[in-house]
Backbone as a chain_set.jsonl record, in Angstrom:
{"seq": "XXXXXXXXXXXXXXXXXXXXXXXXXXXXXXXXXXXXXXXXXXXXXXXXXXXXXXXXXXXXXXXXXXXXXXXXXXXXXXXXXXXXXXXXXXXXXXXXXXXXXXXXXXXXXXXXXXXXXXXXXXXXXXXXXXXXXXXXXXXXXXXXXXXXXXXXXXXXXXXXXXXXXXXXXXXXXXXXXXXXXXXXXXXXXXXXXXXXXXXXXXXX", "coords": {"N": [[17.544, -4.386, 7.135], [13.878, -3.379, 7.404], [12.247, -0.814, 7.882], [9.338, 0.153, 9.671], [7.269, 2.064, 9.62], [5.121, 3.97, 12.118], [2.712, 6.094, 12.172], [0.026, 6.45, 13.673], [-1.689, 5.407, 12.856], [-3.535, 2.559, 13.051], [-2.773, -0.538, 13.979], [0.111, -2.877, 14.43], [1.036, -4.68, 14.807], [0.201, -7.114, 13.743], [1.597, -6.877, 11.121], [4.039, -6.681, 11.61], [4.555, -9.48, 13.184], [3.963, -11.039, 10.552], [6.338, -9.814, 8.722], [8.062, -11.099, 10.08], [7.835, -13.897, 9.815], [8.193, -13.964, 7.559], [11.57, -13.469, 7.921], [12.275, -11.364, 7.918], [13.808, -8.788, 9.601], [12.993, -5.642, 11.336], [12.202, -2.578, 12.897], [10.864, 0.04, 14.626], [10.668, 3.045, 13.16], [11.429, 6.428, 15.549], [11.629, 9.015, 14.41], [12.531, 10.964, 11.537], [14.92, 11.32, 10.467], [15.889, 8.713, 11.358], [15.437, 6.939, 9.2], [17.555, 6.775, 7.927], [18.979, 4.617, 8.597], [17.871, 2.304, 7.639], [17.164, -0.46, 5.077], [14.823, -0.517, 3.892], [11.308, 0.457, 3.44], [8.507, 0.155, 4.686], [4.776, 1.486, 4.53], [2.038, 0.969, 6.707], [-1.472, 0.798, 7.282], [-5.117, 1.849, 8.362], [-8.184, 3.148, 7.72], [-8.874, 6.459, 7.682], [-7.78, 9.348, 5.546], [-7.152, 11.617, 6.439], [-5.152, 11.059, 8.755], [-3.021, 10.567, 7.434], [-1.757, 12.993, 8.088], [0.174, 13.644, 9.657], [2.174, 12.182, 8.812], [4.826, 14.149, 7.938], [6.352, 16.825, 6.265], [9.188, 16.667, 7.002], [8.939, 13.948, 7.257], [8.643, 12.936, 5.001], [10.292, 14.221, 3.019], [12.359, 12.801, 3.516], [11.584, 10.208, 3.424], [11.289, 10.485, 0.416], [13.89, 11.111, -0.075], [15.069, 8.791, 0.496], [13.84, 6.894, -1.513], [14.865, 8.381, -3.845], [17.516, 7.089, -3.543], [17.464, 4.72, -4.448], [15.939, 2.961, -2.427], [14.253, 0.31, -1.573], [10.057, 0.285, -1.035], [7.117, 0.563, 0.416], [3.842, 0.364, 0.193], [0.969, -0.302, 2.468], [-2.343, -0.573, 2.742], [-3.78, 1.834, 3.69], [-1.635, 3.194, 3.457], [-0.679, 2.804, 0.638], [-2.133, 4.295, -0.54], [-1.312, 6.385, 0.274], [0.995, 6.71, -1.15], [0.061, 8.377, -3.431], [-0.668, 11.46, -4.983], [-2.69, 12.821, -3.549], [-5.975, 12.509, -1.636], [-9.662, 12.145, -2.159], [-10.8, 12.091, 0.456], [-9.602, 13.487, 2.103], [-8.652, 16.382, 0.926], [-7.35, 18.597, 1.671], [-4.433, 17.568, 2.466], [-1.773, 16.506, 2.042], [-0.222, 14.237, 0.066], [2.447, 11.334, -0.707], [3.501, 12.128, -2.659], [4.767, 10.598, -5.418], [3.759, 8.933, -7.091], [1.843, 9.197, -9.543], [-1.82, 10.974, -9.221], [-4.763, 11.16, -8.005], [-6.481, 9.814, -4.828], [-9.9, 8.269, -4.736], [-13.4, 7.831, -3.793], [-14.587, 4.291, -3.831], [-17.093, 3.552, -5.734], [-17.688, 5.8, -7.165], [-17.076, 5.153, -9.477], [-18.979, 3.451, -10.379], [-20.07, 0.916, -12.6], [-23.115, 1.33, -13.356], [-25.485, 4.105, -12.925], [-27.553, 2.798, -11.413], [-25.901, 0.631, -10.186], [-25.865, -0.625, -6.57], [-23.021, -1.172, -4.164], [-21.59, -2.017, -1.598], [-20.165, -0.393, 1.105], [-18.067, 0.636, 3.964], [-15.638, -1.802, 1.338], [-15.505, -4.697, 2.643], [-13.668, -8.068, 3.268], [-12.731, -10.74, 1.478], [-11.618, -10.901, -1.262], [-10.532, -11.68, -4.823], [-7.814, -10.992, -6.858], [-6.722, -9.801, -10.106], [-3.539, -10.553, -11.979], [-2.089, -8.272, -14.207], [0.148, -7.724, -15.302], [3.621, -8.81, -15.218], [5.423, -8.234, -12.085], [7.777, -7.825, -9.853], [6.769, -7.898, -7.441], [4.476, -8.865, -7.639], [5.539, -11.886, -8.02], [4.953, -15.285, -8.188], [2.619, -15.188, -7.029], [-0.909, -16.39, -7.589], [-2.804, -16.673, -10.101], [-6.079, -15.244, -9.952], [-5.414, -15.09, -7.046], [-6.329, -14.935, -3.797], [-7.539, -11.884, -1.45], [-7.289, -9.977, 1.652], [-9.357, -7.585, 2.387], [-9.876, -4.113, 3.327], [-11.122, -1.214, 3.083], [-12.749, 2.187, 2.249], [-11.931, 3.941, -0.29], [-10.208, 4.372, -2.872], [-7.036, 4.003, -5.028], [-6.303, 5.784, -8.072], [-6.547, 3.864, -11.314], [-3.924, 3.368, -13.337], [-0.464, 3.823, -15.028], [1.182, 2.336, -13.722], [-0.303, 0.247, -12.386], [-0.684, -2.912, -11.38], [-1.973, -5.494, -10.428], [-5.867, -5.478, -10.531], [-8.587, -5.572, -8.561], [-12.278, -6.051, -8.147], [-14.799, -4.592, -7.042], [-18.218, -3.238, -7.383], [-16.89, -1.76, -9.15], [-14.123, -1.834, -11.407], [-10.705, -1.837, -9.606], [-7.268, -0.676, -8.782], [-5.25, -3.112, -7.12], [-3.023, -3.467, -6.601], [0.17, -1.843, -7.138], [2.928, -0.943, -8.728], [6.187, 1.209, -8.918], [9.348, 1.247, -10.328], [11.423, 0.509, -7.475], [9.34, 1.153, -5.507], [6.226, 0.021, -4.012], [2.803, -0.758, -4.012], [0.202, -1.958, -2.345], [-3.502, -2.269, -2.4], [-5.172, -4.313, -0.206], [-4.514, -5.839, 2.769], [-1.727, -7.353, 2.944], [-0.554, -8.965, 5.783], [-2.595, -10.015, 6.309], [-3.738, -12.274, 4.579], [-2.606, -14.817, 4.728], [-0.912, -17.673, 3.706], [-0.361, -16.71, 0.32], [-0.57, -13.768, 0.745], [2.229, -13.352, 2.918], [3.773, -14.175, 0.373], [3.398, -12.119, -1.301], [4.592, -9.776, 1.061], [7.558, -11.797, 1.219], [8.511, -11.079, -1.572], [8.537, -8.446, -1.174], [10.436, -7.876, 0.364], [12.711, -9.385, -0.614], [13.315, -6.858, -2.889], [15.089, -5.898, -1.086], [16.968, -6.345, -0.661]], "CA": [[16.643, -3.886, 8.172], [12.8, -2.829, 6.976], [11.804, 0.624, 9.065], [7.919, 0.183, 9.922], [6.254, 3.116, 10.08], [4.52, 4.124, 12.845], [1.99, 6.898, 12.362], [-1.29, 6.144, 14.236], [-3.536, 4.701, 12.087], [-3.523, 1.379, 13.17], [-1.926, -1.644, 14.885], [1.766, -2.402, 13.541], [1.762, -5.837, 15.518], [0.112, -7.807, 12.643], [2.742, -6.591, 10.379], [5.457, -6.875, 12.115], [4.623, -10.986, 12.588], [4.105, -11.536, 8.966], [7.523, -9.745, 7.924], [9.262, -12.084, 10.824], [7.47, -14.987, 9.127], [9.502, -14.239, 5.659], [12.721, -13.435, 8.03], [12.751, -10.027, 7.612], [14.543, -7.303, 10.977], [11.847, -4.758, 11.604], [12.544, -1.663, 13.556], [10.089, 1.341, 14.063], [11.888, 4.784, 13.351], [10.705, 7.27, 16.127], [11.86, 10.123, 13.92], [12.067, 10.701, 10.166], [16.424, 10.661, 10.721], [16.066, 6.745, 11.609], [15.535, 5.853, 8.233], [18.936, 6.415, 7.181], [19.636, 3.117, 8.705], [16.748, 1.095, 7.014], [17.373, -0.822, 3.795], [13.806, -0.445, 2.729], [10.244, 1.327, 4.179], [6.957, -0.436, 4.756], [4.362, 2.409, 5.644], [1.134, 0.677, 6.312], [-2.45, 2.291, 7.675], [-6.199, 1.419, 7.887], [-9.007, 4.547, 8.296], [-9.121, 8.214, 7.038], [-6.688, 9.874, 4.742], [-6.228, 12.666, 6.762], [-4.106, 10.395, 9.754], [-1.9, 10.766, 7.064], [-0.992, 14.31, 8.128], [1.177, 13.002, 11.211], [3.404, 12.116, 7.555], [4.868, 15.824, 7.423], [7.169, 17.515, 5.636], [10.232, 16.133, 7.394], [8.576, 12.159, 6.735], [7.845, 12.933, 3.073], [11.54, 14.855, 2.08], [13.376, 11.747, 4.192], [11.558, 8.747, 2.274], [11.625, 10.923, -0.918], [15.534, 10.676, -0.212], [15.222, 7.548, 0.518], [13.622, 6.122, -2.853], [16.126, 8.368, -5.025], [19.03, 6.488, -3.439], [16.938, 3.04, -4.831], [15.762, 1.785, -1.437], [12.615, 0.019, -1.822], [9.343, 1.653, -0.258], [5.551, -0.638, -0.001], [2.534, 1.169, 0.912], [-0.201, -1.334, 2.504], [-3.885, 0.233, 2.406], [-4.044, 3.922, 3.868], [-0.331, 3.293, 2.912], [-0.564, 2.947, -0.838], [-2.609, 6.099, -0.931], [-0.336, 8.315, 0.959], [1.963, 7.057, -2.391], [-0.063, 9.346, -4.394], [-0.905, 12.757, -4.527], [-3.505, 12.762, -2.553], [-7.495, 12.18, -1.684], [-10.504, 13.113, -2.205], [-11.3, 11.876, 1.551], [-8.953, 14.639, 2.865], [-8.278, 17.094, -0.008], [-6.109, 19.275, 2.095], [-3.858, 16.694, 3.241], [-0.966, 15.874, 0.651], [0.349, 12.873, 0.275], [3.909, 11.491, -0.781], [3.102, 12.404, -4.516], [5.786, 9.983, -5.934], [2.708, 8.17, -8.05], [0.566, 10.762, -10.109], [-3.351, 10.804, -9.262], [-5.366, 11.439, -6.674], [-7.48, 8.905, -4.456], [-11.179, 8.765, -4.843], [-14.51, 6.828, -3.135], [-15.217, 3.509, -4.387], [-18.401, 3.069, -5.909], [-17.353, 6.71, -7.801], [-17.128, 5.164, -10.718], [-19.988, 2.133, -10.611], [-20.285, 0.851, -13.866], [-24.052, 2.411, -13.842], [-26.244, 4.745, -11.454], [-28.241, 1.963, -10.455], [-25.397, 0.455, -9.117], [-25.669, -0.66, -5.194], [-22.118, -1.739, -3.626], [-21.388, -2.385, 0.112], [-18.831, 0.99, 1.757], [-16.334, 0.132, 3.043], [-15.198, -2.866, 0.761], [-14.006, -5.201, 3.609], [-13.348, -9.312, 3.186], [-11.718, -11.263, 0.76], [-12.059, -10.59, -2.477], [-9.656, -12.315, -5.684], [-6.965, -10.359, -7.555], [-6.156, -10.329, -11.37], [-2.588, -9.841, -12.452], [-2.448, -7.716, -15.599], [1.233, -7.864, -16.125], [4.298, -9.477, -14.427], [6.137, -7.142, -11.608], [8.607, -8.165, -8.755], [6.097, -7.44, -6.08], [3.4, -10.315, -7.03], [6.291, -12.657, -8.142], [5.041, -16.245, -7.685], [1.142, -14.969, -7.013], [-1.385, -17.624, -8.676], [-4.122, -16.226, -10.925], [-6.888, -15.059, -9.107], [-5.344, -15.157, -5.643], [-7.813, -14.482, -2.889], [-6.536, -11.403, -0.526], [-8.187, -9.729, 2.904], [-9.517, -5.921, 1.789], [-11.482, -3.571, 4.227], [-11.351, 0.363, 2.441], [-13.737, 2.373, 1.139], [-11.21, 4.943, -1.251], [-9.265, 3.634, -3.84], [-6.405, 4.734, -5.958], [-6.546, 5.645, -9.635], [-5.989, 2.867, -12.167], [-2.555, 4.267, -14.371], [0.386, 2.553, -15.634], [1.776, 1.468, -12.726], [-1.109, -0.763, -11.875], [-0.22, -4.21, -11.428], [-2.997, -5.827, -10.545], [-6.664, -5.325, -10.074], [-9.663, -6.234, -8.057], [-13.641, -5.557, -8.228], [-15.853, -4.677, -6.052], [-18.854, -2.468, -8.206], [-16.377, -1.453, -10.085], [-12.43, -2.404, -11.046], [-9.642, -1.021, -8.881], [-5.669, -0.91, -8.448], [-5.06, -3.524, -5.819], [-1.53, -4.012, -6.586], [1.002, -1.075, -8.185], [4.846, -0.746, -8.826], [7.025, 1.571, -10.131], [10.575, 0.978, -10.043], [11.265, 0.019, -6.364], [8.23, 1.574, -4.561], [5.107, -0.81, -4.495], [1.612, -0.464, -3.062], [-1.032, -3.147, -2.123], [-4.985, -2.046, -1.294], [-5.382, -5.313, 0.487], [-3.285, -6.099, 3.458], [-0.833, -9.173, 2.997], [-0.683, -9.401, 6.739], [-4.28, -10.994, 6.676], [-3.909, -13.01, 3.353], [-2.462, -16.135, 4.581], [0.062, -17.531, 2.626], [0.279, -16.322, -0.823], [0.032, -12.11, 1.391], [2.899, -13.163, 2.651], [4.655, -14.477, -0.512], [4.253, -10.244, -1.575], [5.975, -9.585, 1.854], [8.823, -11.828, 0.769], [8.794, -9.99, -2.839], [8.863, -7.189, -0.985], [11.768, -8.43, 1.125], [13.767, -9.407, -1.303], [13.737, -5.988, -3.692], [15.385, -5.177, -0.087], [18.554, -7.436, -0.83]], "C": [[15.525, -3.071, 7.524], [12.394, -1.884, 8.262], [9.871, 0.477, 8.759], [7.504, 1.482, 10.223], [5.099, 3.414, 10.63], [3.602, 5.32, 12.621], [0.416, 7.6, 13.239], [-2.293, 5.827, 13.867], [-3.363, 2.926, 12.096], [-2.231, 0.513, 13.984], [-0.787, -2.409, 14.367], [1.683, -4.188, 14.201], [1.342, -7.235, 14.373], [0.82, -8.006, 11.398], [3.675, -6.936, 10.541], [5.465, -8.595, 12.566], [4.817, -11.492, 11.2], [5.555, -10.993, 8.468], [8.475, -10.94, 8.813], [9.161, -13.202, 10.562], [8.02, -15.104, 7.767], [11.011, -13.788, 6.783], [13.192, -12.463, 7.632], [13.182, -9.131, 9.342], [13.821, -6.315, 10.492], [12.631, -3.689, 12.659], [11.679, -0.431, 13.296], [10.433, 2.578, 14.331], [10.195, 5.655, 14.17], [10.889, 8.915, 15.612], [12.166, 9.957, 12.316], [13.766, 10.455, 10.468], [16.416, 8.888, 10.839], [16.206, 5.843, 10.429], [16.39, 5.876, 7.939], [19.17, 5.429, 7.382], [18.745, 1.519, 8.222], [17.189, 1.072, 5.637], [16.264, -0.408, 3.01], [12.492, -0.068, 3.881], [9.082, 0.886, 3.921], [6.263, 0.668, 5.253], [2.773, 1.958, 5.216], [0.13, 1.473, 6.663], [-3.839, 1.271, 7.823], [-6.885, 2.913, 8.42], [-8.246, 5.691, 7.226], [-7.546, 8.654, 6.74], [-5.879, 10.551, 5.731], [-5.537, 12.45, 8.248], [-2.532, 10.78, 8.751], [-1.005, 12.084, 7.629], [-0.049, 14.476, 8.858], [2.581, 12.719, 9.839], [4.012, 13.563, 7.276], [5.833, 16.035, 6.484], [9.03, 16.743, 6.133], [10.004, 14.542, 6.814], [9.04, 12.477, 5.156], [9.771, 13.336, 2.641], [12.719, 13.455, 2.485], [12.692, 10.147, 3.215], [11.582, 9.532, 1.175], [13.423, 10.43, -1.424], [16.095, 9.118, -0.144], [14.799, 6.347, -0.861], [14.497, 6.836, -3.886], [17.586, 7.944, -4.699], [18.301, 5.17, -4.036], [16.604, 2.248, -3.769], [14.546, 1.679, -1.719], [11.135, 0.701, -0.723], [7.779, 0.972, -0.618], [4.929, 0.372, 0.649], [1.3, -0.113, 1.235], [-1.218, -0.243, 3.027], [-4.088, 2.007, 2.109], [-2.188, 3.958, 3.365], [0.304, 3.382, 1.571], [-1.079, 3.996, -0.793], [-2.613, 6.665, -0.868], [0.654, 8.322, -0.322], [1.765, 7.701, -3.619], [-0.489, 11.081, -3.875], [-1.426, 13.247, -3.188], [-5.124, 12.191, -2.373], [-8.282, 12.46, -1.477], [-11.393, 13.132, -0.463], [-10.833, 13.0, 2.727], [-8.322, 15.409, 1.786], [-7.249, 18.3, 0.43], [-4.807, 18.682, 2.851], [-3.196, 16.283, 1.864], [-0.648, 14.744, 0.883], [1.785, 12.676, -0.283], [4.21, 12.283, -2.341], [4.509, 11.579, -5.356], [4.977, 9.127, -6.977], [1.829, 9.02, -8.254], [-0.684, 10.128, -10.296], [-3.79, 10.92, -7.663], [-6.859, 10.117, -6.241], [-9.04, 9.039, -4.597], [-12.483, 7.024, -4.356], [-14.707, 5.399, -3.946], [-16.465, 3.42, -4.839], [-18.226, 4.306, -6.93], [-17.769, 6.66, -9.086], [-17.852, 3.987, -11.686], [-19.773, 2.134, -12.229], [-22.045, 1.815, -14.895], [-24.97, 2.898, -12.454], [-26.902, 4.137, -11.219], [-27.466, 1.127, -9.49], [-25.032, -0.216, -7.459], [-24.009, -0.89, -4.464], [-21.953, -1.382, -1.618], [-20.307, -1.369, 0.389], [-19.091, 0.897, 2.724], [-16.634, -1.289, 2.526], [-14.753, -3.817, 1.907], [-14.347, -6.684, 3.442], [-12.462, -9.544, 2.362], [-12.03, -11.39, -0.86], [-10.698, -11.544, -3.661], [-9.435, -10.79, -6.158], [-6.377, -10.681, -8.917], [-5.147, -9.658, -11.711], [-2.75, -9.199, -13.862], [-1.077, -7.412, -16.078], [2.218, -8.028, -15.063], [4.991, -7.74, -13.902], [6.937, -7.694, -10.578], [7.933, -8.312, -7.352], [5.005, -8.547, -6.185], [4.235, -11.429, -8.097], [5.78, -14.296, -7.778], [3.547, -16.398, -6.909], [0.404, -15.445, -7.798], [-2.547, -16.655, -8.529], [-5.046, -16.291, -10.086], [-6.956, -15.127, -7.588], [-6.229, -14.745, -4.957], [-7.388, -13.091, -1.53], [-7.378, -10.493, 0.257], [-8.17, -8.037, 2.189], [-9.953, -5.192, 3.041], [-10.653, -1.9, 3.708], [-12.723, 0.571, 1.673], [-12.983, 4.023, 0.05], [-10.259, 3.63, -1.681], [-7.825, 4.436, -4.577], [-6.748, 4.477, -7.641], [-5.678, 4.73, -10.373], [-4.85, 3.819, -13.179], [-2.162, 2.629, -14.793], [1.125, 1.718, -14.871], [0.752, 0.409, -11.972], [-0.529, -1.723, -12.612], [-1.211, -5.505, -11.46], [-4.258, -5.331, -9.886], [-7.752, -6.211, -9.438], [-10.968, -5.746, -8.051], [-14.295, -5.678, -7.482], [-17.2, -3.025, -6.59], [-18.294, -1.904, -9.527], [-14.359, -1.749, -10.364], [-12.226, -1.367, -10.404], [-8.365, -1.501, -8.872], [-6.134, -1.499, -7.101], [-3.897, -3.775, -5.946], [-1.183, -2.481, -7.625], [2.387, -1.174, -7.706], [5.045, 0.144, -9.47], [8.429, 1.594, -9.847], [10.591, -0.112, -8.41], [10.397, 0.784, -5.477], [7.24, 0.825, -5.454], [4.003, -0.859, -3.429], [0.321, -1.717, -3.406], [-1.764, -2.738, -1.611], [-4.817, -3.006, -0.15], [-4.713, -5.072, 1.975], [-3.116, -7.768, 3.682], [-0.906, -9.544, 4.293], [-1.734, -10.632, 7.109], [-4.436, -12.054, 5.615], [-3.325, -13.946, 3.276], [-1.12, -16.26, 3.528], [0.66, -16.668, 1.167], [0.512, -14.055, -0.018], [1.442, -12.618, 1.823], [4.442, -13.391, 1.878], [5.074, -12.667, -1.072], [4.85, -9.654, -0.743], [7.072, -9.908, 1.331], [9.228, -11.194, -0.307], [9.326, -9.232, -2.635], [10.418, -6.839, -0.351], [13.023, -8.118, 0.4], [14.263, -7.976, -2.541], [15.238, -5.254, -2.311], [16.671, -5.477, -0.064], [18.617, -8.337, 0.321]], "O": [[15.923, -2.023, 7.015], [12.276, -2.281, 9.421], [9.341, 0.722, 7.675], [7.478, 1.795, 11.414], [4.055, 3.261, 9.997], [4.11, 5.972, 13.533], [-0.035, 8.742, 13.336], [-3.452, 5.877, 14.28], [-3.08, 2.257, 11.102], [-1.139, 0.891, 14.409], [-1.153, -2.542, 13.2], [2.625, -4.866, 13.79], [2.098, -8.196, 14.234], [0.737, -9.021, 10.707], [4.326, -7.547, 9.693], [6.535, -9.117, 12.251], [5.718, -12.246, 10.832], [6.082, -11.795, 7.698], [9.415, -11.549, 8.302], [10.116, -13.918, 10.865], [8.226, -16.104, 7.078], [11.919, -13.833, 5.953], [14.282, -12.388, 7.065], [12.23, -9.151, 10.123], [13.91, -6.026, 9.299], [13.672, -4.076, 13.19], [11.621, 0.124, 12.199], [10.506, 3.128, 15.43], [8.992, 5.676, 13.912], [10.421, 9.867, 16.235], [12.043, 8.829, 11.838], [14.006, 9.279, 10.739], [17.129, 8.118, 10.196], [16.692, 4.716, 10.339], [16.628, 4.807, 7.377], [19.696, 4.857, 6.427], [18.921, 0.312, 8.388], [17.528, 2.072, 5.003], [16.363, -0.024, 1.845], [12.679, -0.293, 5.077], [8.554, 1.227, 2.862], [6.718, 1.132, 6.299], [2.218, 2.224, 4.15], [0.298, 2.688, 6.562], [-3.756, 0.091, 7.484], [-6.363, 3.655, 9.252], [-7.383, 5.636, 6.35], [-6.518, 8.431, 7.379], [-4.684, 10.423, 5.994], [-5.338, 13.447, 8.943], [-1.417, 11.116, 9.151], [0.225, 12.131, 7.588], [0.64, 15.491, 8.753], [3.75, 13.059, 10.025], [3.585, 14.12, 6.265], [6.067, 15.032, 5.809], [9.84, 16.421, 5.264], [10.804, 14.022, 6.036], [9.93, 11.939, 4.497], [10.366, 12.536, 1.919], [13.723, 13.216, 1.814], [13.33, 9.323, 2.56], [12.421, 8.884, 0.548], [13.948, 9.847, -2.373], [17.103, 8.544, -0.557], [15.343, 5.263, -1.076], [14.934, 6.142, -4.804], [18.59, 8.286, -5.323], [19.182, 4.315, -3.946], [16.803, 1.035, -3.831], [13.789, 2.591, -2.05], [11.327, 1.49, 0.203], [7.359, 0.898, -1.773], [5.406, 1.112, 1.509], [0.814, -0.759, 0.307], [-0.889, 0.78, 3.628], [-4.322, 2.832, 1.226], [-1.732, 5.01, 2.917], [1.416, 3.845, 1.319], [-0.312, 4.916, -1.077], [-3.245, 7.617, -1.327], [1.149, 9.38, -0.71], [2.545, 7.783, -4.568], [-0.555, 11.62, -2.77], [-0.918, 13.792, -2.208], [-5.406, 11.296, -3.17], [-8.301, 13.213, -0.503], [-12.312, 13.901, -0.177], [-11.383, 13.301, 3.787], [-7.157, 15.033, 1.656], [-6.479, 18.841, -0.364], [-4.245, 19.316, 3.744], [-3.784, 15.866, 0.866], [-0.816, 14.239, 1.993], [2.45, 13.707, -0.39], [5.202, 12.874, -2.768], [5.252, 12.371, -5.936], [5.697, 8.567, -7.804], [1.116, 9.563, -7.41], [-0.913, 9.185, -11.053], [-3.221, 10.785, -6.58], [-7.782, 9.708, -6.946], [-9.4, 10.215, -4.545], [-12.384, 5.811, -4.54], [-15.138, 5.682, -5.064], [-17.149, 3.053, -3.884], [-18.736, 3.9, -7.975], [-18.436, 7.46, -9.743], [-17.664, 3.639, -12.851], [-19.411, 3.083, -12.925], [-22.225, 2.393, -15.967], [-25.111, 2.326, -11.374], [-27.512, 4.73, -10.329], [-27.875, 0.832, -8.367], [-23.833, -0.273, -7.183], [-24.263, 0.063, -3.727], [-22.306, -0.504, -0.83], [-19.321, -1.613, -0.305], [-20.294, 0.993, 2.966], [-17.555, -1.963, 2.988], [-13.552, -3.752, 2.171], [-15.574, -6.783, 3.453], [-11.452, -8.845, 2.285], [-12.838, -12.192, -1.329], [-9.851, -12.108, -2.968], [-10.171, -9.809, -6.056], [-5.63, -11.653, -9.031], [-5.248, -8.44, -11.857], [-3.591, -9.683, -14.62], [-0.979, -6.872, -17.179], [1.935, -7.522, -13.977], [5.106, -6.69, -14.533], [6.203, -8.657, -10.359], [8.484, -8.765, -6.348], [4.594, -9.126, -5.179], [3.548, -11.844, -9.03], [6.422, -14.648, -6.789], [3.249, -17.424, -6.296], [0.695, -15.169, -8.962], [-3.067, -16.092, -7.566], [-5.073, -17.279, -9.353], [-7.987, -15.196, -6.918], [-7.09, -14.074, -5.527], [-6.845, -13.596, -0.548], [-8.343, -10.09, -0.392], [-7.218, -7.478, 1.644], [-10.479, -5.935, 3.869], [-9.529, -1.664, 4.149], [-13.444, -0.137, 0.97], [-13.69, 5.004, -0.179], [-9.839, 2.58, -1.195], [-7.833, 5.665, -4.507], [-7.212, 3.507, -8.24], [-4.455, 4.675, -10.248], [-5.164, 4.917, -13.638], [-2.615, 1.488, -14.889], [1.616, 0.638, -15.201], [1.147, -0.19, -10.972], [-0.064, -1.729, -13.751], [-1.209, -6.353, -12.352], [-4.11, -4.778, -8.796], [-7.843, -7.407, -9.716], [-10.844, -4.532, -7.889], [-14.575, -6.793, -7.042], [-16.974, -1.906, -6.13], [-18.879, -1.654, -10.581], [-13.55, -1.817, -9.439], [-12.89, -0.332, -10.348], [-8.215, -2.721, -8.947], [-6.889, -1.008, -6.262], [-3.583, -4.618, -5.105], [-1.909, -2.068, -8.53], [2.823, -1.423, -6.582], [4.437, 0.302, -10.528], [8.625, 2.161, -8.772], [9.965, -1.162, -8.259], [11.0, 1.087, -4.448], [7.14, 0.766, -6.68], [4.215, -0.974, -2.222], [-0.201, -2.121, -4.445], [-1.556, -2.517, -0.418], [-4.327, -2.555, 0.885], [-4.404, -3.906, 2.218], [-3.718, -8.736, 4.145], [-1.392, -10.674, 4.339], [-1.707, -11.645, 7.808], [-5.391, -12.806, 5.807], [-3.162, -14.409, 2.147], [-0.541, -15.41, 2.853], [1.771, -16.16, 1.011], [1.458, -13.309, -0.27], [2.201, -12.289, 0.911], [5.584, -13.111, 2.242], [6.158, -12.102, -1.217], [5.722, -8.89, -1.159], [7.813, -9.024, 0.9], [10.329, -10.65, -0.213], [10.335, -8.869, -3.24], [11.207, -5.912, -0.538], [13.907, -7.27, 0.52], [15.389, -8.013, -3.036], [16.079, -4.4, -2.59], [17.466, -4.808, 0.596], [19.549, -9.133, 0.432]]}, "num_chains": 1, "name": "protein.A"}
C-alpha cells in the first residue's frame, strides 16, 4: 500500500491513475499516524515552496521514521525539493533535509549573463542518465519527460540523471530507498510510468 500525500499543492487525481496503471493500492493518509500502515510514500506537488509548510513537524519526524525503517519515499516536483533542505523560493520554510543542499531558481546558474531562458521551465524536455539506479531501471537514453518548474535542486552525488534547460539540472536523484523526479511521470506517457513501476517495486 503507497500513502499519497495530500498537502495542497495540487491535484492528486493524475497520480493516483498512473500508480493504478502499474497496479499499485493508493490511500491518502489524513494524518501523519496513517503512514504506519503504508509500505512506501509518494509526496508529490506543483507551485511555491512555501505550500510545503502544511509538511510540519509531525509530517517530517513520521516519514523520517519511516525511511530509517527502509520504506521507500519518491518526491515528484515541489516533492523532490521538500527532500532537501530547503529553498531559496521560501527560505524560512524547511524542508525534509534527508538530501543535503538547498533549492535554487533556474536560470541561477546560466552558463553566461547573456543568457535568456523561458521561467517556469514547463513541456517536455529529454533526460540523460549519468549512472544506473533502481528508480530509472529500464529508461532509454534520452527519454523525453513532461517538466513545468521554475526552482531546481542542487546537482550532488545522488543525482541520477539530468536535464537542460539554460543550464544542466538534477531531474532524477536516489539515495538508498528515497528517490526524487523534477519532471512528473504522471504526464510522461509510458516510459513516466515505467519510474512509477521502479518506484513500485523498491516497495516489494
Amino acid at each position: 500500500m503507497i500513502a499519497l500525500v495530500d498537502y495542497g499543492a495540487g491535484n492528486l487525481t493524475s497520480v493516483k491513475k498512473a500508480l493504478a496503471c502499474v497496479g499499485a493500492h493508493v490511500f491518502v493518509p489524513a494524518h501523519p499516524d496513517d503512514l504506519a500502515s503504508a509500505d512506501a510514500v509518494i509526496v508529490p506537488g506543483v507551485g511555491h515552496f512555501g505550500a510545503t509548510r502544511a509538511l510540519d513537524a509531525a509530517w517530517i519526524n513520521r516519514v523520517l521514521q519511516m525511511v530509517g525503517e527502509g520504506r521507500p519515499l519518491l518526491g515528484i516536483c515541489l516533492g523532490m525539493q521538500w527532500l532537501f533542505e530547503g529553498s531559496d523560493e521560501a527560505p524560512e520554510v524547511r524542508g525534509l533535509g534527508i538530501l543535503s543542499g538547498t533549492c535554487y531558481r533556474l536560470g541561477a546558474k546560466a552558463r553566461s549573463a547573456t543568457d535568456t531562458i523561458k521561467i517556469p521551465h514547463v513541456g517536455w524536455n529529454s533526460i540523460a542518465i549519468e549512472r544506473d539506479a533502481p528508480i530509472v531501471a529500464g529508461v532509454p537514453a534520452g527519454a523525453q519527460m513532461y517538466f513545468t518548474h521554475s526552482y531546481v535542486v542542487p546537482t550532488t552525488a545522488d543525482t541520477i540523471a539530468v536535464s537542460d534547460h539554460g543550464e544542466p539540472f538534477a531531474a532524477v536523484v536516489q539515495h538508498g530507498q528515497v528517490a526524487g523526479v523534477q519532471f512528473h511521470p504522471e504526464k510522461s506517457g509510458d516510459v513516466g510510468l515505467t519510474i512509477l513501476r521502479n518506484f513500485v517495486a523498491l516497495a516489494g
